[in-house]
Every structure is written in C-alpha cells, then in structure tokens.
C-alpha positions as CSV (number, residue, x, y, z in Angstrom):
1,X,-218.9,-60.5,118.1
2,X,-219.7,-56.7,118.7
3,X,-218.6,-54.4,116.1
4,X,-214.9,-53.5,117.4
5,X,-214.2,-57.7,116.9
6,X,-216.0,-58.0,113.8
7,X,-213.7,-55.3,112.0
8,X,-211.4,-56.7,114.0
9,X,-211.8,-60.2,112.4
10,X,-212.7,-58.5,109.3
11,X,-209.7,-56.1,108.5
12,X,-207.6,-59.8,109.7
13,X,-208.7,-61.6,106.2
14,X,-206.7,-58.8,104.2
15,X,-203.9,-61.1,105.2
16,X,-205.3,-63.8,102.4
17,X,-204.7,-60.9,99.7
18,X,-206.4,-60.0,96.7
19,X,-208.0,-63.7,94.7
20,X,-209.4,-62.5,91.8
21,X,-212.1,-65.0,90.3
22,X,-215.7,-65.9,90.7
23,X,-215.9,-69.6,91.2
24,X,-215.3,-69.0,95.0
25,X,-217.5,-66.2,95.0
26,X,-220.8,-67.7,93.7
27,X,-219.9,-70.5,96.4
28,X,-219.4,-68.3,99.0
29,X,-222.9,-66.8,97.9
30,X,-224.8,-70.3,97.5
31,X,-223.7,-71.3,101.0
32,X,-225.4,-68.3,102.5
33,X,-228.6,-69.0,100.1
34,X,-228.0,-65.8,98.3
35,X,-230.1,-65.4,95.3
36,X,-230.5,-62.1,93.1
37,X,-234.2,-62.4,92.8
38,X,-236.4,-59.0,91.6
39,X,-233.6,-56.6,93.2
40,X,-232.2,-54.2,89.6
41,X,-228.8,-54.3,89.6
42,X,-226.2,-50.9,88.2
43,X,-222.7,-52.2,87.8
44,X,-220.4,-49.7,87.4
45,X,-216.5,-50.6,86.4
46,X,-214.1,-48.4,85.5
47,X,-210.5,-46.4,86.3
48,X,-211.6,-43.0,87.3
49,X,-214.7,-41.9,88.0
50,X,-216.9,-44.6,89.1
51,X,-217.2,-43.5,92.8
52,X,-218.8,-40.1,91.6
53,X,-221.0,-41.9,88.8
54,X,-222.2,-44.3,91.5
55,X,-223.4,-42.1,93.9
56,X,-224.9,-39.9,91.4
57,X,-227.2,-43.3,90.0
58,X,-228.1,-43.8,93.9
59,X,-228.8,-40.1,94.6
60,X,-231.0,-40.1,91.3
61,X,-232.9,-43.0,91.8
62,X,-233.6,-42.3,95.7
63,X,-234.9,-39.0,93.9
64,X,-236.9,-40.7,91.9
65,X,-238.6,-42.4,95.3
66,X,-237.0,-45.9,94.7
67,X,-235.2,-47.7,97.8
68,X,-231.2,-47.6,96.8
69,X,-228.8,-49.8,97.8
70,X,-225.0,-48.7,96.9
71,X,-221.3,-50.6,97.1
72,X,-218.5,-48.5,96.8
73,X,-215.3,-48.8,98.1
74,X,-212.3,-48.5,99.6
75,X,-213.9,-46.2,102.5
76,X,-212.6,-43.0,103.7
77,X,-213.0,-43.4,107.3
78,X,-214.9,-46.1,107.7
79,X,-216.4,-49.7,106.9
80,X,-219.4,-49.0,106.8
81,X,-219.3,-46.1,104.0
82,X,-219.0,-49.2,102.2
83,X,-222.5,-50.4,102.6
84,X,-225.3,-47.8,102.5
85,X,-229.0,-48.2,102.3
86,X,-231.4,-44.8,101.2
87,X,-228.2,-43.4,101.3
88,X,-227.3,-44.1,105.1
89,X,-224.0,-46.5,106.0
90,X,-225.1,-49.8,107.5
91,X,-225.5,-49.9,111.5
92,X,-222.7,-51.1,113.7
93,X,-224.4,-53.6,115.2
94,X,-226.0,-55.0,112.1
95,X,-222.6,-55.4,110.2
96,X,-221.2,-57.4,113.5
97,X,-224.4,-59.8,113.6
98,X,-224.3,-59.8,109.7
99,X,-220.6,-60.6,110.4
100,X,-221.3,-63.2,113.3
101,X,-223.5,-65.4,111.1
102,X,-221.3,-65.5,108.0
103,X,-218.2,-65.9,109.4
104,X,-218.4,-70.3,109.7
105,X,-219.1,-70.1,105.7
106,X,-216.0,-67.3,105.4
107,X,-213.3,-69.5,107.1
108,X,-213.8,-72.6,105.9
109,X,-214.2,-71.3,102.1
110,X,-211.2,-69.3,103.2
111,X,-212.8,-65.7,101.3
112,X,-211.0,-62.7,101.0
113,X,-211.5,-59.5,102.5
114,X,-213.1,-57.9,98.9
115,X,-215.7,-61.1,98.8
116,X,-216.5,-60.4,102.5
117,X,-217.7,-57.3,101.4
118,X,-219.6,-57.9,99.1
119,X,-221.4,-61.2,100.3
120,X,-222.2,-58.7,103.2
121,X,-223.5,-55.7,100.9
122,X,-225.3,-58.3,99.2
123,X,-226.8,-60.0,102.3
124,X,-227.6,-56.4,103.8
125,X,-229.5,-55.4,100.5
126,X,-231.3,-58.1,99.8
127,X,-232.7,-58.5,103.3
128,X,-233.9,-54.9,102.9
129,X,-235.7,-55.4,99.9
130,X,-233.9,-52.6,97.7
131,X,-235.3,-51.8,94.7
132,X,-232.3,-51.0,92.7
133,X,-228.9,-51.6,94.3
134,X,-225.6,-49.6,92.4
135,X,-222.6,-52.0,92.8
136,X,-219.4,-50.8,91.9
137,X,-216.3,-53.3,91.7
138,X,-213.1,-53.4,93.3
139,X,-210.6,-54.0,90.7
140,X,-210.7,-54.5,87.3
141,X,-214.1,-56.1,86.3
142,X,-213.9,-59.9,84.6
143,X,-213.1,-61.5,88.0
144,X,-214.4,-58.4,90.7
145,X,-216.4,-60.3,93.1
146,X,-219.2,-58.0,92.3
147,X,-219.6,-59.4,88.7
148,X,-222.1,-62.3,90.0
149,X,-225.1,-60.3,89.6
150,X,-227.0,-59.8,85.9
151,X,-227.6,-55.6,85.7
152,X,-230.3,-53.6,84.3
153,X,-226.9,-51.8,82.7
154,X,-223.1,-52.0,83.1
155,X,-221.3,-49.0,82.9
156,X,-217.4,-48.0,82.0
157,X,-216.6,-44.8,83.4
158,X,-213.1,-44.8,81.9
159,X,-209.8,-46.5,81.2
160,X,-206.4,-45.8,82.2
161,X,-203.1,-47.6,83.4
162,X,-203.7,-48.2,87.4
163,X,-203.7,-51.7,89.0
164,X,-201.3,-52.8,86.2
165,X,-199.8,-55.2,88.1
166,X,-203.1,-57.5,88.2
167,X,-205.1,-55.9,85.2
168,X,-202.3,-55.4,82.9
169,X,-199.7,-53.6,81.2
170,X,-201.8,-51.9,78.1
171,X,-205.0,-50.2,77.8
172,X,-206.3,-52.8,75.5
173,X,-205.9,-55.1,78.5
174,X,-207.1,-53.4,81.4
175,X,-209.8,-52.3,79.1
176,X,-210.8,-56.2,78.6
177,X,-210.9,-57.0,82.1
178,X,-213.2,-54.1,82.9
179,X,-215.3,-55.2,79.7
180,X,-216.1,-58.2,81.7
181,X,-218.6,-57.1,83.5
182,X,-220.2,-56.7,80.1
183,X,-223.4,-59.4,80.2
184,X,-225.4,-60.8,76.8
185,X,-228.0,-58.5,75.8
186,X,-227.3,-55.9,78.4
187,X,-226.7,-52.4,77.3
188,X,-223.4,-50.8,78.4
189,X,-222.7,-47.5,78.7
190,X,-219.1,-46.2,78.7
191,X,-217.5,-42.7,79.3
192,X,-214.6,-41.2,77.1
193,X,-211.9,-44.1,76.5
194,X,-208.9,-44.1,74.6
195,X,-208.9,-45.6,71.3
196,X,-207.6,-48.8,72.2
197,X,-209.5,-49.5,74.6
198,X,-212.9,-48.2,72.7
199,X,-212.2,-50.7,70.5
200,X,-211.8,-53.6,72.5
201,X,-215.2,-52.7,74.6
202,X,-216.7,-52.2,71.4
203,X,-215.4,-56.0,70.6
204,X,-217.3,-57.3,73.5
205,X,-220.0,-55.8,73.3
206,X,-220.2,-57.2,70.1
207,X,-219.7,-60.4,71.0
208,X,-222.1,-60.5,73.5
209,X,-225.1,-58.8,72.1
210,X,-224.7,-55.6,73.9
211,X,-226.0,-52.5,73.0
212,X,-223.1,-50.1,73.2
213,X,-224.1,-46.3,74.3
214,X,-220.7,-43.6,74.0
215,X,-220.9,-40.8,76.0
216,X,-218.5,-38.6,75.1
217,X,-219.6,-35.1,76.5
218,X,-222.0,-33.4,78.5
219,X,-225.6,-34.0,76.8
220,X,-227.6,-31.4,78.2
221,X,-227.6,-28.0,81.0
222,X,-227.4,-29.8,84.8
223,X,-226.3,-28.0,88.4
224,X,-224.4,-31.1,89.8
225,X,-223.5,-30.9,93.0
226,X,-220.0,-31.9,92.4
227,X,-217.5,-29.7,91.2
228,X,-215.1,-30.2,87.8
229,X,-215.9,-30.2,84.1
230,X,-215.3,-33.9,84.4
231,X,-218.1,-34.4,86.9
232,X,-220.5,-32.9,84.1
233,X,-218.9,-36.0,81.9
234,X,-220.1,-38.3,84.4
235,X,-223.4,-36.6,85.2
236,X,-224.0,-37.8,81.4
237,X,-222.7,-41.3,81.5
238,X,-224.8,-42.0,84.7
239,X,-228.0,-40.0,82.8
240,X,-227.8,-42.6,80.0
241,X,-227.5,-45.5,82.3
242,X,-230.5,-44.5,83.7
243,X,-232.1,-44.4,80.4
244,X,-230.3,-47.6,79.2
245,X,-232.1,-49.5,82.5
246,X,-235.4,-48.4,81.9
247,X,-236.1,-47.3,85.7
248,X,-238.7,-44.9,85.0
249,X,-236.4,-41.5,86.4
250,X,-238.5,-38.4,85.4
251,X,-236.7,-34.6,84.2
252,X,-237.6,-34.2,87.7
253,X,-236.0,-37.2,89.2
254,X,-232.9,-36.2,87.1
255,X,-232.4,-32.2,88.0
256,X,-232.8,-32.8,91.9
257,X,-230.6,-35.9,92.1
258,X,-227.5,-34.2,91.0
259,X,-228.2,-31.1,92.8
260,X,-228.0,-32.2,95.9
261,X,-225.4,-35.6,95.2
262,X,-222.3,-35.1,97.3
263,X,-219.2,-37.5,97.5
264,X,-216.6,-37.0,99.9
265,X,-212.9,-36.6,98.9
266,X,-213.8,-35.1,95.6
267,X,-212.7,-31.4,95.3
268,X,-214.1,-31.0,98.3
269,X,-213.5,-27.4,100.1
270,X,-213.0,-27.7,104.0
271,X,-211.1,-24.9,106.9
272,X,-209.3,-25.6,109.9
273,X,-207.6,-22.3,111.7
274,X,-207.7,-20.1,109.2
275,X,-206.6,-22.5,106.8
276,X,-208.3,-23.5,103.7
277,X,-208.2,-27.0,102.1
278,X,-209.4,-28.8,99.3
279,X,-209.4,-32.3,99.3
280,X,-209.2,-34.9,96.4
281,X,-208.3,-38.7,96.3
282,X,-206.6,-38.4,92.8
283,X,-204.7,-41.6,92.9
284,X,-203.0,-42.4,89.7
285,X,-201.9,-39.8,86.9
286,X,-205.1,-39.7,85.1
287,X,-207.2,-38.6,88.1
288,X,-204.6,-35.8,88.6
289,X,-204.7,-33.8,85.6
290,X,-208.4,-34.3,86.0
291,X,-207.7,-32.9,89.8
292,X,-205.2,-30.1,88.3
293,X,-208.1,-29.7,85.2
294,X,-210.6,-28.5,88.1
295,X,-208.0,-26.3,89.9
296,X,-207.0,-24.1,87.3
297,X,-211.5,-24.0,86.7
298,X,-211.9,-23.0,89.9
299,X,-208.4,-21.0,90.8
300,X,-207.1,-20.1,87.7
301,X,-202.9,-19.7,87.5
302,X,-202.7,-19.5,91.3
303,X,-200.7,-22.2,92.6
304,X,-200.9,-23.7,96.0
305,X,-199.4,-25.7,98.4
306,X,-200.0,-29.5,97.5
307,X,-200.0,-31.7,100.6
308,X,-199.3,-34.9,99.2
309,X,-199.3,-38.9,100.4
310,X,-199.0,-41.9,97.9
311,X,-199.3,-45.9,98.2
312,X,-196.5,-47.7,97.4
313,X,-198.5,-49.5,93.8
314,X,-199.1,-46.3,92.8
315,X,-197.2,-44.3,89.7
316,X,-195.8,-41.4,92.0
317,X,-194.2,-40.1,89.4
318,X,-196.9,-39.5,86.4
319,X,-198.8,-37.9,89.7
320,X,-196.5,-35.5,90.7
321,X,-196.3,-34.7,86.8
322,X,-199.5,-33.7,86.8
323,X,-200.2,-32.2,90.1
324,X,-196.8,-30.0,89.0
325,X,-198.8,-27.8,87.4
326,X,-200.9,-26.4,90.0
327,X,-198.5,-26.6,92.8
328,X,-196.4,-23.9,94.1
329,X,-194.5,-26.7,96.5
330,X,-194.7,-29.5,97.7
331,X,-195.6,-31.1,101.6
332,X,-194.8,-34.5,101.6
333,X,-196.6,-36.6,104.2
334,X,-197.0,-40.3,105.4
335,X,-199.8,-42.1,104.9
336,X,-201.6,-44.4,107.6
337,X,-201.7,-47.9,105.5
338,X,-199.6,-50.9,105.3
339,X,-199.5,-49.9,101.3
340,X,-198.2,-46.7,102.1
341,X,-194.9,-45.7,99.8
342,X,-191.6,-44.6,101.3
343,X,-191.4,-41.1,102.4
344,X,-188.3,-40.7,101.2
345,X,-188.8,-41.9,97.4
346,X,-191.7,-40.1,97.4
347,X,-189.4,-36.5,98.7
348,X,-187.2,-37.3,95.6
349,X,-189.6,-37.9,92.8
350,X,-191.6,-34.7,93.7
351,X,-188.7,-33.1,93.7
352,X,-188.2,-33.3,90.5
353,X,-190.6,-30.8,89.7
354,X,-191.4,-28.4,92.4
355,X,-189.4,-27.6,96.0
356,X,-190.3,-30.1,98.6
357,X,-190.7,-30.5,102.0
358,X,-191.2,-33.5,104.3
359,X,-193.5,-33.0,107.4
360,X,-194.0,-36.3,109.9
361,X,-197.9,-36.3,109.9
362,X,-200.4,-34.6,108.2
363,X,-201.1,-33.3,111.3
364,X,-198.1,-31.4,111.1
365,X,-198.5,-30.4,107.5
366,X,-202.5,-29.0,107.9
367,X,-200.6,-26.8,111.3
368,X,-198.1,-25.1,109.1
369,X,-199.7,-24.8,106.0
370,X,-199.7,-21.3,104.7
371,X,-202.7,-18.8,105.8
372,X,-203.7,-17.7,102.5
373,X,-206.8,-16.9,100.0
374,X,-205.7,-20.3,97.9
375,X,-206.7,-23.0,99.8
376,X,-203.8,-25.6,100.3
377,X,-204.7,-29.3,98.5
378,X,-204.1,-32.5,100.2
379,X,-204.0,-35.3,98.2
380,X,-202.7,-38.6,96.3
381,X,-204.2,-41.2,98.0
382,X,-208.3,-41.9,99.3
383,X,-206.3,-43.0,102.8
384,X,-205.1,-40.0,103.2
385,X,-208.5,-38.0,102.3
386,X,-210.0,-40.3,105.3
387,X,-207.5,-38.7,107.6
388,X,-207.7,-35.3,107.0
389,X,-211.7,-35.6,106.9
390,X,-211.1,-36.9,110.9
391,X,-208.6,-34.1,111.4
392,X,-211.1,-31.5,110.2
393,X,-214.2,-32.4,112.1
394,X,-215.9,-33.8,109.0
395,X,-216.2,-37.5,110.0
396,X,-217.2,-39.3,113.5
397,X,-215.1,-41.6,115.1
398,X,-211.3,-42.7,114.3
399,X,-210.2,-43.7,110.8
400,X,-210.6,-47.7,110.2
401,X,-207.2,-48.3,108.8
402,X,-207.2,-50.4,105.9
403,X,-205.3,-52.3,103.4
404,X,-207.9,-52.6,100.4
C-alpha cells in the first residue's frame, strides 16, 4: 500500500469503535515480536493538559541530547503528528510500509483504530532505538492501549468529567481509571486534582507501592514557550517527572526545553487578512475556563468574537458557560467529523448566553470575522483547530479527517 491506501485502510478500522482493554493489545504486540527492552518509557494520563505536558518531557529531554520518541493524539491535521521521532512526524512512506507489514496480524486479531496506533508508534520507536519515548493515552488510562509498557514515571495531569460515557459518571471514577496506568514501585506524579479524585490516586498509589509526588503550583521562575498561567502548572508537573525518572536533565536541559517547546492549537496567535486569531482546542468545560483564564491574562476585559465548533460527546453547554465570559458573540460553525454535534443544538445552547450567529463553514466565519485589535478565537473542538491551521497557511497538505 502507498500512504494515501494505508490511511485509507487505516482511518477504515474506526468502524470497529473504541475496545477498551489490554488482553488484545499485548497479543497484538506479541504477534509482531514487540518487546519493551532498554527503551524509558513517560506515561502521561490525564483530562487536560497532557498534550502540553507531553511535548514539554520530549522537548526537554531532546534538550538534554537524548533521542525522543512521543505519542500523542488525536492529530490536528494529520496522522502522522501522531508519531514523531527527535521531534519530527513519521515519513509517509514508512507509516504505509510499517502499515503493509502489520496489517495480516491487524485483521485477523480484528484491532481497533487506537491499538493500530500505538502498535505502530511502538514498532516505529523501537526500530529507531529511542532513548526515552513520552506516550500519552487515549482515553482514560486502566484499559488505554498504551498502558502495556512499565515507565520510568506515570504522570496525572488532571481530572475532570469528559469521556463519561466510558470512564464514568464521578471524578472518583474517572480518576480510578486514569490511576491505572499507576505501576508497583513507580513514582507518579500528578497535577492539581479535585479532592475526590486526590484521594482515590492517593489510594492506588498506596496500594501499589508508588511514590506519590503533588504538584500543586509553579515551583520555580521558567520562560515557557506556551502561553497561560496553567502552562506554568504543567511546566512543573513535567519538571518533577523528570526528576521522579532519574534521566539525568541538567538546569540547563530544563531552561532551554521549555523555551523553545511549542504545541499547536494551544493559545496559539495566527492572521489571515487583517484578521487576527487565536486558536485553542478547549474541549470540555474545564479546558475552557482554563482557555477563558488565559484570555482575560493576555486581553484583559476585552471580549471577542468566539468562533466555535463542538463534537456531538461533548458537554456544549458547561463550554459555552465558560467561554461566555470572554465572548462578545458567538459564530457558530460545523465541524469536519462524523462526531461532529448538530449545528442547530449547538445555535441554541450558545444562545443562552451570548447573541449567536450560524456561518456554513469556517471558511465563512474566518472571511467575516471582525477587523479588529482583539483577535477573534476559534475553538471547541481539536478538529476544528486542524482546519483553521490548513486555512491559515500553518499546516501542509489537507486535513486527514478523523473519527478518534
């Protein structure tokens, strides 16, 4: 297969849906003679946050001179964002011979889009020879197809009520299947967490022999290259991962790797026409106030136009809540996925809170956003990010459309 009928076949296995459990997975990974071996692991779980903490750990340790390997997803714009290595996405070609090779062992085991992935990441990484590879998991943690590996450290960025329908209905819940990644004797480090669910990661560590590290606020003066009081928050939790795994990262290491880390789609300023934009994947309610927390930091009471598209799963309303704050009205957009929401529902709840308006594209909405000083903010979901980072020159190629 080239790489158009790899993704092809690829993007076709999102049909089997989301299987959470590991049984398959360490199958999956024994048929293709996968084996850990010396490579350091990072595992990174949590509701908000993880993306940035990730690729601060891999920006860190290539800092420090170590070959990084790093799993994130979903992607922006493309597949291969998923899978980068020294900080650069896997080849084309390579994914579709990667692709080629595995895909007897995928059908007959029947493996889901997410274990694709990560067999592939996994493949790609160890064939390479990474020193330390930063994995971050898909949903949850307990039965992510990422939790097969044994870390240096496992890391819990935060908890908040997304993904409910397969994590659960309570923090205490969701915070249990994230505490899964939690291994014996592995130190975890976690971000701010509500009470209830500090408690039950405190429990399993516990259990399991863990030494439990709370980061609760920034811990000492660093320029990190991504904007947001929050981003300090995490430039601590991923400071005392690196401390908790023993890798050797220097002051030195430390300053220059979050100076320079970037991360599209995370308050990230970009013009088109005259028009200025921010864009920010905030997702669910908690990554909103965080998004309207780092508006008023760098605008102050100036309210803008909030361009905004929303899957179907997600809690539309707790977002517009939030986002209410900072927004003068509202342009409400479709997004490009088969888990898109409705439009129409989406017209109403904003509604609620600030004057609406419905535009057919975000093509239409970037055109007659208002020429002004404020930029206007498009967000709500990472899809739409991807689009608008096409739209705007800042990404090659057309957006992979994806339903995970």
């Amino acid at each position: 297969m080239n790489y158009p009928e790899a993704l092809a076949w690829l993007y076709g296995t999102q049909d089997r849906g989301i299987k959470l459990g590991l049984e398959r997975m360490r199958a999956f990974l024994a048929e293709l003679g996968w084996e850990q071996g010396a490579t350091r692991f990072l595992h990174v779980a949590g509701t908000n946050g993880k993306g940035s903490v990730c690729a601060m750990l891999d920006s860190i340790c290539q800092a420090a001179g170590m070959r990084t390997g790093l799993f994130t997803s979903p992607h922006l714009v493309t597949f291969r964002e998923r899978i980068r290595l020294d900080g650069e996405m896997a080849a084309r070609e390579e994914i579709a011979e990667e692709l080629t090779r595995i895909r007897g062992v995928c059908e007959a085991m029947e493996s889901t889009f997410f274990e694709i992935a990560t067999a592939l990441a996994l493949e790609f990484f160890r064939r390479a020879g990474m020193d330390v590879v930063v994995l971050e998991t898909g949903l949850g943690g307990r039965l992510d197809a990422t939790n097969v590996v044994r870390p240096e450290v496992a890391v819990i960025t935060s908890v908040g009520l997304d993904h409910m329908q397969l994590l659960g209905g309570t923090l205490g819940g969701i915070a249990r299947e994230k505490a899964g990644i939690i291994k014996a004797g592995v130190p975890v480090v976690t971000g701010p967490l509500p009470d209830e669910a500090a408690a039950v990661v405190a429990e399993v560590a516990a259990a399991r022999g863990a030494r439990l590290i709370e980061v609760s606020e920034p811990e000492r003066e660093c320029a990190v290259g991504l904007k947001g009081a929050h981003q300090r928050i995490n430039a601590a939790v991923a400071l005392r991962a690196l401390e908790a795994a023993r890798l050797g990262v220097g002051p030195e290491h430390l300053a220059e790797g979050l100076r320079r880390v970037s991360w599209p789609g995370r308050f990230q300023y970009a013009t088109q026409d005259g028009r200025g934009f921010i864009l920010d994947g905030a997702h669910n309610p908690e990554a909103a106030r965080r998004l309207a927390q780092t508006w008023r930091e760098e605008y102050g009471t100036r309210r803008t136009e909030v361009i905004l598209g929303v899957m179907r799963d997600k809690d539309a309303r707790g977002i517009c809540a939030e986002l209410a704050a900072v927004a003068q009205e509202f342009a409400i957009v479709p997004v490009r996925s088969p888990r898109a929401g409705p439009v129409e529902e989406l017209l109403e709840t904003a509604g609620e809170w600030r004057p609406c308006r419905v535009c057919v594209s975000l093509v239409e909405a970037m055109a007659t956003a208002r020429r002004a000083e404020t930029p206007a903010l498009i967000t709500g979901s990472f899809f739409l990010i991807g689009e608008a980072l096409v739209l705007l020159g800042l990404a090659e190629g057309e957006q992979e459309i994806s339903a995970q």
